[in-house]
N, C-alpha and C positions, 0 to 999 in steps of 0.2 A: 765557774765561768760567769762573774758576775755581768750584768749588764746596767748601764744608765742611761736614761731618754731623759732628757735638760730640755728648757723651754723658757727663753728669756730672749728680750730682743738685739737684734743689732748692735744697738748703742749704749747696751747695759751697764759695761765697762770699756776699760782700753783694753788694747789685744793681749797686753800686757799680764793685767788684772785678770782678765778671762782666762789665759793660758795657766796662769798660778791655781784657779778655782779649780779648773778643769783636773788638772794635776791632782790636787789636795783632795775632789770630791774621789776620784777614783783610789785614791790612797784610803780612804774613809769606808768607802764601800767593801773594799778587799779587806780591811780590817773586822769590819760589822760580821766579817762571814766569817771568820777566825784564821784568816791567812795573812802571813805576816805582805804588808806592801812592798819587801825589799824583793822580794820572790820575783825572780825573772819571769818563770812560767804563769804565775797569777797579775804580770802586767803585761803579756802579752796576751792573756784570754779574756781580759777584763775590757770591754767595749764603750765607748760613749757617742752618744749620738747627741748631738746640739741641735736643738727644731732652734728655728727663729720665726716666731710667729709675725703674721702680714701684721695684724691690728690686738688691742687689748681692751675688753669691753668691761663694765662693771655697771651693776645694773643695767645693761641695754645701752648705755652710752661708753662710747670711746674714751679712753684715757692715756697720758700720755705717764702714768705713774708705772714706772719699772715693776712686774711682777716675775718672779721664778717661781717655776713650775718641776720640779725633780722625782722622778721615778725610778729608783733603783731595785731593779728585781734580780732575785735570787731564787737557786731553785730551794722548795721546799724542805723548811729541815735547818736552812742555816740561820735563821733567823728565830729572837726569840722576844718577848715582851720587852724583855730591859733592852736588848740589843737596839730593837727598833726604837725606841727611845733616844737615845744614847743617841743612833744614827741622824737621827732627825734634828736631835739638838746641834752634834756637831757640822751638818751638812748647812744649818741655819749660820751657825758661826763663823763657819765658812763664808759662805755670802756677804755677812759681816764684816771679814777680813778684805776680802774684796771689795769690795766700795768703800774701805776706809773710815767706814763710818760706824756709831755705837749699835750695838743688838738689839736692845729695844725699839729702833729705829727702822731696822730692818726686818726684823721677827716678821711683823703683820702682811709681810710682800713673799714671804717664802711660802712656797707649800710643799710638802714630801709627802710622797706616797710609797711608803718602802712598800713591795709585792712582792711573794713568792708566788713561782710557776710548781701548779702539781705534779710531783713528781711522775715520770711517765711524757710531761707533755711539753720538755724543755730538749729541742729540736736544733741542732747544731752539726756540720763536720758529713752531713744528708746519713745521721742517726739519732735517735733519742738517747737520751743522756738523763743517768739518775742520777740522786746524789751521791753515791757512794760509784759511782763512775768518776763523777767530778770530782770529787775529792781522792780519789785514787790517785786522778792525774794531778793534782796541784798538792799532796802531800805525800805521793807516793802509793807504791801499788801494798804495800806492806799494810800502809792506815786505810783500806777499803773499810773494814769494822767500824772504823770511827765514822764514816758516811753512813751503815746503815745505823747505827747507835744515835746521831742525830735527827734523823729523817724518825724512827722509831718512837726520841721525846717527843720532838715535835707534833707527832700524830696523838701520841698518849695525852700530852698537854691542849690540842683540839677535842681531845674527846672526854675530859676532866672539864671544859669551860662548856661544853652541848648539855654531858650530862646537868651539868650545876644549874643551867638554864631550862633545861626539862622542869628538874625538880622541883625548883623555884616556881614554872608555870603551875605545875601539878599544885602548889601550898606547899612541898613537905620539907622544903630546904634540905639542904647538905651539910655535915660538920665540915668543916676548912681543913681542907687538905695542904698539908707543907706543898711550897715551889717546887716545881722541876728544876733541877739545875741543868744547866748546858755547858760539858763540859769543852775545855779548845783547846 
């Protein structure tokens, strides 16, 4: 059940342009989670919300320089280092495509904030909803395992980067432990 909160003004694009991003970012999002976007059920669970902000400040003074603002969150579990990556880049080149204009040009106006909601605290339908609830429903009740088998790396790979950071503080570093893979 992914969700996206967007935050770009009025004037940003034509309705045009807007409606193509709009489209593409939620295709992008539902992707990053590992579901495919042709999925009836993962576009009709999949949400966006468009803020339009009153005014755009930078340093304390007003600007009239287009800035995007995009936060797609996920519950916990479907998201992973490369993933987020990936997300960010394509969610940037999107924008890009949208205003018609080069990447480099647009890069410095984009900002993404991929989020995942802790599992447990991702509230929808007036019940909580885990991952492996969510993914029941968008991949079948059959692949529930593969929900907690995500949610499970993902915890192990938060607590592989704590400890590493412990140790680190402690002096005594850590050997490099192989990647988690996430499988989809």
């Amino acid at each position: 059940m992914p969700m996206i909160d967007a935050l770009w003004p009025e004037d940003a694009l034509t309705p045009e342009a807007e409606a193509r991003l709009v489209k593409e970012l939620t295709d992008i999002l539902i992707k990053a989670e590992g579901y495919d976007p042709a999925s009836p059920i993962a576009q009709r669970v999949t949400v966006f919300h468009l803020h339009r902000p009153a005014a755009i400040y930078i340093g304390g003074e007003r600007t009239n320089t287009i800035r995007y603002r995009i936060i797609p969150s996920a519950p916990e579990g479907q998201y992973t280092d490369e993933s987020r990556r990936l997300l960010v880049r394509q969610v940037t080149e999107a924008v890009a495509r949208a205003e018609n204009r080069p990447l480099d040009d647009v890069a410095p106006r984009v900002w993404v904030f991929p989020t995942e909601i802790p599992d447990g605290a991702w509230g929808t339908r007036g019940a909580i909803w885990s991952l492996p609830d969510i993914h029941a429903l968008l991949e079948g009740e059959s692949e529930r395992g593969e929900g907690i088998g995500r949610l499970a790396r993902r915890r192990l790979e938060k607590l592989r980067i704590t400890l590493e950071a412990v140790l680190d503080a402690a002096g005594e570093g850590i050997p490099s432990t192989p990647k988690l893979e996430r499988s989809a």
